[in-house]
N, C-alpha and C positions, 0 to 999 in steps of 0.2 A: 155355592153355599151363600147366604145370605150375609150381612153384616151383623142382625140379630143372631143367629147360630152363632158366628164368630165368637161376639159378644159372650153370648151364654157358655159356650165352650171353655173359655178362658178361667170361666168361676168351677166348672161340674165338670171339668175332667180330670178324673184322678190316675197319675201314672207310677208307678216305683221306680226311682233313679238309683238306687242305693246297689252298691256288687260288696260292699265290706263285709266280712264275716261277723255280724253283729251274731252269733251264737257262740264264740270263743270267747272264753272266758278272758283272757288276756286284752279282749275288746278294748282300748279306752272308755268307750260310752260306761261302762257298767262302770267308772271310778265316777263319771259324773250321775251316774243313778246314787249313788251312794252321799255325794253333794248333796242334789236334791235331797237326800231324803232326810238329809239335818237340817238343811232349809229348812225344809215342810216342817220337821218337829218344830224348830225353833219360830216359825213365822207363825203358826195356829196354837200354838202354845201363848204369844202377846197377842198377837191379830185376832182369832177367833173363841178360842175358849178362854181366855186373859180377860174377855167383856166380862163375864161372871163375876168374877175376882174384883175388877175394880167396883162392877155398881156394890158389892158386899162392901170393900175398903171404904169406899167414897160416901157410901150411906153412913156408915157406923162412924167414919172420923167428923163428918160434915151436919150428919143429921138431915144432908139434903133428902128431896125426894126423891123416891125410884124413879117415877116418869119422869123428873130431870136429866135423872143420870141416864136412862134407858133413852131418851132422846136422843142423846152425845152417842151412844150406838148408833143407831140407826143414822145418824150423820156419818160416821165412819164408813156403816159398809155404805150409805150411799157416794159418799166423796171416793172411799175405794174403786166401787164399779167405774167411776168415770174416767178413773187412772188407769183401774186394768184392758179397758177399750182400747188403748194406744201400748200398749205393753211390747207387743210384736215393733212396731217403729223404733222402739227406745233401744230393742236389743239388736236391731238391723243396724241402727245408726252410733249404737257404743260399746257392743258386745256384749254377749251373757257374763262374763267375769265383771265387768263395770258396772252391769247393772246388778247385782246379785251382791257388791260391795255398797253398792248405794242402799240399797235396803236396807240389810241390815242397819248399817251406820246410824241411817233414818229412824230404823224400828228403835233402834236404842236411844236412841235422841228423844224419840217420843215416850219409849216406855220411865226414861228419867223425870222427864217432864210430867208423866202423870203421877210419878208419883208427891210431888211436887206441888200437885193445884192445891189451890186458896178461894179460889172462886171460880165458879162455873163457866163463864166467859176462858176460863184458862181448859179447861177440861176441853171446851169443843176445838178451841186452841191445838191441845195435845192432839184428841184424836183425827184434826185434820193433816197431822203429821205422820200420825200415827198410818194411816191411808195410804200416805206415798210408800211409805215402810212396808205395808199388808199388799200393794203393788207390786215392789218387788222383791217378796217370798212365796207367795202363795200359787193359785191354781196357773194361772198366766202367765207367770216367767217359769213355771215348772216345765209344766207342756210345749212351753215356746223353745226352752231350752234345748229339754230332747228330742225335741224334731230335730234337730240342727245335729244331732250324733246319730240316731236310730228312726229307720225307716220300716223292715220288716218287723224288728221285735218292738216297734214302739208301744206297744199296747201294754207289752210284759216289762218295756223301762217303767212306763209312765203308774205302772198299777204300783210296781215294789215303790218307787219313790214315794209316793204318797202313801205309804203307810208310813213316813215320818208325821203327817198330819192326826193320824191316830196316837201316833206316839207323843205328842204334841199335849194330848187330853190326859191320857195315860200317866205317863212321866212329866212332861215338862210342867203340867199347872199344879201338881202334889206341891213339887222340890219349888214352883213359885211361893206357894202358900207357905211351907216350908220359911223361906227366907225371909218373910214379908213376917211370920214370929217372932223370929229369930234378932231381925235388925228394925221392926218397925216398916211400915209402909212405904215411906221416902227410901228409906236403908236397902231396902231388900230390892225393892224395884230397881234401884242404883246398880246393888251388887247383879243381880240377874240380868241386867243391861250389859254389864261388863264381862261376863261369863261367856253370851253369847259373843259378842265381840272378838274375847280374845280365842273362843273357838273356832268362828263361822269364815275370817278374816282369813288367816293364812291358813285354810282344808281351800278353801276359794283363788287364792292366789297360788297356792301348788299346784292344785290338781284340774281347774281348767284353764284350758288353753283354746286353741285355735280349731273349731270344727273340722270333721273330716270334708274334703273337696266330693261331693258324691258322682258318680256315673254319670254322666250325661252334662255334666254342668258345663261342659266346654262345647259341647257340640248344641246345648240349649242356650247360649250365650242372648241368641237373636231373639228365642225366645221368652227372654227373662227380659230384654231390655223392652220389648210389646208388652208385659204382662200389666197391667192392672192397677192403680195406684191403690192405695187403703181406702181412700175415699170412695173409689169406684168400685170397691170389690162390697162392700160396707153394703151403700147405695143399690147393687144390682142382690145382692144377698137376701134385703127385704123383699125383693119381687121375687124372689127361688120358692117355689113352696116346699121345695125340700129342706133348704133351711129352716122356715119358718118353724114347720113340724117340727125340727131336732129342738129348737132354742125354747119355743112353746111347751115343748110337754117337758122339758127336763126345768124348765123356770117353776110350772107348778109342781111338780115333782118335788122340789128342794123348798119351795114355798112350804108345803105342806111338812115334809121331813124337816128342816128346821124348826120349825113352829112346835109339831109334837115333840123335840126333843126338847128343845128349852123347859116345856112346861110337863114333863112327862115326870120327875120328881113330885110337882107339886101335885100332882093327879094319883100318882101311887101311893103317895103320903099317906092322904086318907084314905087307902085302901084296903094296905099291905103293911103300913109302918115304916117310919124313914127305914131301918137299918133292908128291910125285904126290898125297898124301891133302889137303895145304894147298890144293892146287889146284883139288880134288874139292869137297870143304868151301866154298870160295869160288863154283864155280859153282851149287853149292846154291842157296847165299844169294842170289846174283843172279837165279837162275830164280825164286826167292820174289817179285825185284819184280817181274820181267818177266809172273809168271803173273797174281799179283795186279792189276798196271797193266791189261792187257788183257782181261782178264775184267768188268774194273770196266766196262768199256762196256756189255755186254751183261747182266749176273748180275741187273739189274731184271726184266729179260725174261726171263729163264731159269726152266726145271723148279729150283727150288735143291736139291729134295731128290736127284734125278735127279741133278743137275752133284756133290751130295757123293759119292753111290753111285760114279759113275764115281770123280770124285778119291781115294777109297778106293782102289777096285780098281787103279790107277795106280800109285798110292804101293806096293799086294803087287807087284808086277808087278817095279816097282825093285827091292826088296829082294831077289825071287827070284833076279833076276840078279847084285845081290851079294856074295852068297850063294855062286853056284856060277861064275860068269863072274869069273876072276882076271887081267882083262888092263887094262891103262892105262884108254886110250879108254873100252871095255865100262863101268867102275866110275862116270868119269866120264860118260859118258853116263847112267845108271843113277842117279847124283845129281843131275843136268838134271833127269831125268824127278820124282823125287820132290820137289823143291824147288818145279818147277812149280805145284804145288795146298798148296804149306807155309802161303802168306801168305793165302789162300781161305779155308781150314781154320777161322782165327778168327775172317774175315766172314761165313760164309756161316749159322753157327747164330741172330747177331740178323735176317737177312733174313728166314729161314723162319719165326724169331719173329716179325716184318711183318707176313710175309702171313697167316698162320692165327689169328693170335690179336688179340684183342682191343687197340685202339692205348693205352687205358689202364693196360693190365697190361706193355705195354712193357718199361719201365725196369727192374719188378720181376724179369720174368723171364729177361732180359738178364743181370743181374747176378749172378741162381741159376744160370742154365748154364753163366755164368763161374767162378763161385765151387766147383762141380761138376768141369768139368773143373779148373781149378789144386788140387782135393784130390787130384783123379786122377793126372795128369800127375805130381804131385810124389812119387809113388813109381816113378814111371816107370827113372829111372835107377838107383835100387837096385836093381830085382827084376831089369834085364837085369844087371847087374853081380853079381851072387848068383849066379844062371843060368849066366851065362859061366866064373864062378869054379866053379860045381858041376858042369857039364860039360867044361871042358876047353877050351872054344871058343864064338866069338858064333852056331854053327852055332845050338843051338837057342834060341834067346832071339830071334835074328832070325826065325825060322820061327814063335814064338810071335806076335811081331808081324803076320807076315803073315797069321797068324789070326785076328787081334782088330781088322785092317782089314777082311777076308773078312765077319767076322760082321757089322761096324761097319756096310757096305754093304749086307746086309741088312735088318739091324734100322732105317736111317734112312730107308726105303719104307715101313716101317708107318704108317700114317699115324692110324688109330684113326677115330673117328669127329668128331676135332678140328673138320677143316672145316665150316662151315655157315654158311647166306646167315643176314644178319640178319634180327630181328624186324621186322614189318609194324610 
């Protein structure tokens, strides 16, 4: 066998090490699914849907502009992506409980401090803190996490966890807005700083502890000590077309779904009326958990690349309707449909990482696909808003979307020559 084989073997072979009965309920893993999944609420709660909140706070206390404030996003998840890249290193070199304490800690450090600004220079200030905070809670210490407890059912950890990221929109930005009434902006943000804190802190110092030792890890000693550095797994990843395809179509995929969701209120508004668009918007989010929950049974056993293609072609399908169908029911139905495969979306790229590739390059490349898509996504909502603004209408910005889903579902069948059984 060659030194290239070698090479490439090291990134694309995927083996299962694990003999723990992760389907007993008494599992540990499933008390750390249950972690995550207050993470998730609590980290997309400030980190992701908390962007809303503040450009609203920030505009109406400041008078500044949206584009100011909507910039200081888009610094965020850019500065994010760059942190969640190395996510997998931090938790090799300090452990998931260390780094899941530092987040939070972080996130509430920042989320005081925004509410706090006086001047804009302090805002991009916050949300670069903010970042190391959306680091470690969000998609990359999630999935990095429970790799390190679950192997066969990781599909069905990683999908329930994250429907704390729903519950994040759901519940956690209400009871934000809530508090930010209630005590004023500074106040409230302070108080919800402190809330997560003294929840997130000791459920994190209880309940994780020391990963299970898996199957094989003693008798792969020699070959754990050969495998790959981050840098190297990174570097030859780019030249995988198997990777490329997964990170390529799932980056435009959440390009496009992000973008329509930001602006999908302001598009219903005049359609259907805020209180029909509120409604619209809520069963989105609901179908996110509904799809996610039920999917998670099956998505180990699933084609994953197959179940993305379709979930793409799903999400054009909504859109087209849209688009062109301006009736109550139609719009809301139409938001059912793409909501269904929203919460998927972010599980299903570490799955096909699982299966095809190598379980030691895991974490790394986890954390590049994440880091890949939030560069992407976080242009998302300017170019459709450009778009709309240069056209006249969301007509074509959303038919742009339906493209880059179109394509998305092509490009995530390529499969490249990734696959392949291990060495003898």
């Amino acid at each position: 066998m060659t030194e290239r084989d070698n090479t490439r073997r090291t990134i694309v072979d995927a083996r299962n090490y694990s003999l723990t009965d992760e389907t007993s309920i008494s599992y540990d893993g499933w008390r750390i699914v249950a972690v995550c999944f207050l993470l998730a609420t609590f980290g997309w709660a400030f980190g992701f849907y908390g962007q809303s909140v503040y450009v609203a706070e920030l505009q109406r206390s400041h008078g500044w502009p949206a584009s100011l404030i909507s910039s200081s996003t888009t610094f965020f998840y850019l500065s994010g992506a760059a942190l969640v890249a190395f996510v997998s290193e931090a938790i090799r070199g300090f452990g998931p409980r260390n780094c899941m304490v530092a987040g939070i800690c972080t996130m509430a450090v920042a989320a005081v401090a925004i509410g706090q600004v006086r001047e804009p220079w302090q805002l991009y200030l916050a949300n670069a803190v903010l970042a190391f905070g959306w680091a470690g809670t969000s998609l990359g210490m999630i999935t990095n996490t429970l790799s390190l407890w679950f192997d066969r059912k990781r599909g069905m950890a990683i999908s329930l966890a994250l429907n704390g990221a729903s519950f994040g929109g759901i519940i956690g930005v209400p009871l934000l807005v809530a508090a930010i009434g209630h005590f004023g902006f500074s106040g409230g943000m302070t108080a919800a700083a402190a809330v997560m804190v003294v929840v997130m802190i000791p459920v994190i110092l209880i309940f994780v502890g020391r990963p299970p030792v898996h199957a094989g890890a003693g008798a792969g000693s020699a070959a754990a000590a050969d495998a790959p550095s981050p840098t190297q797994v990174r570097a030859r990843a780019f030249r995988d077309i198997g990777f490329l395809s997964v990170s390529a179509a799932f980056a435009l995929v959440l390009f496009a779904q992000v973008g329509f969701i930001v602006h999908l209120i302001s598009f219903l508004d005049s359609v259907i009326g805020r209180q029909q668009a509120a409604i619209a918007v809520a069963v989105l989010t609901a179908m996110a958990v509904v799809g996610r929950v039920l999917v998670s049974f099956v998505i180990d056993r699933m084609n994953q690349r197959l179940a993305s293609a379709l979930s793409f072609v799903s999400q054009a399908v909504a859109l087209l309707v849209v688009i062109n169908v301006h009736r109550d029911y139609a719009l809301i139905a139409a938001c059912a449909l793409f909501g269904f495969s929203v919460g998927n979306l972010i599980t299903l790229p570490a799955l096909i990482v699982q299966r095809e590739f190598d379980p030691r390059s895991f974490g790394v490349l986890v954390s590049l696909i994440t880091a890949i898509n939030q560069i992407t996504y976080a242009f998302g909502p300017g170019v459709i808003g450009l778009l709309r603004d240069l056209s006249g209408s969301y007509t074509l910005p959303f038919y742009g979307c339906i493209a880059l889903e179109l394509t998305a579902a092509v490009l995530i069948m390529v499969r490249g020559r990734s696959v392949s059984s291990p060495a003898p």
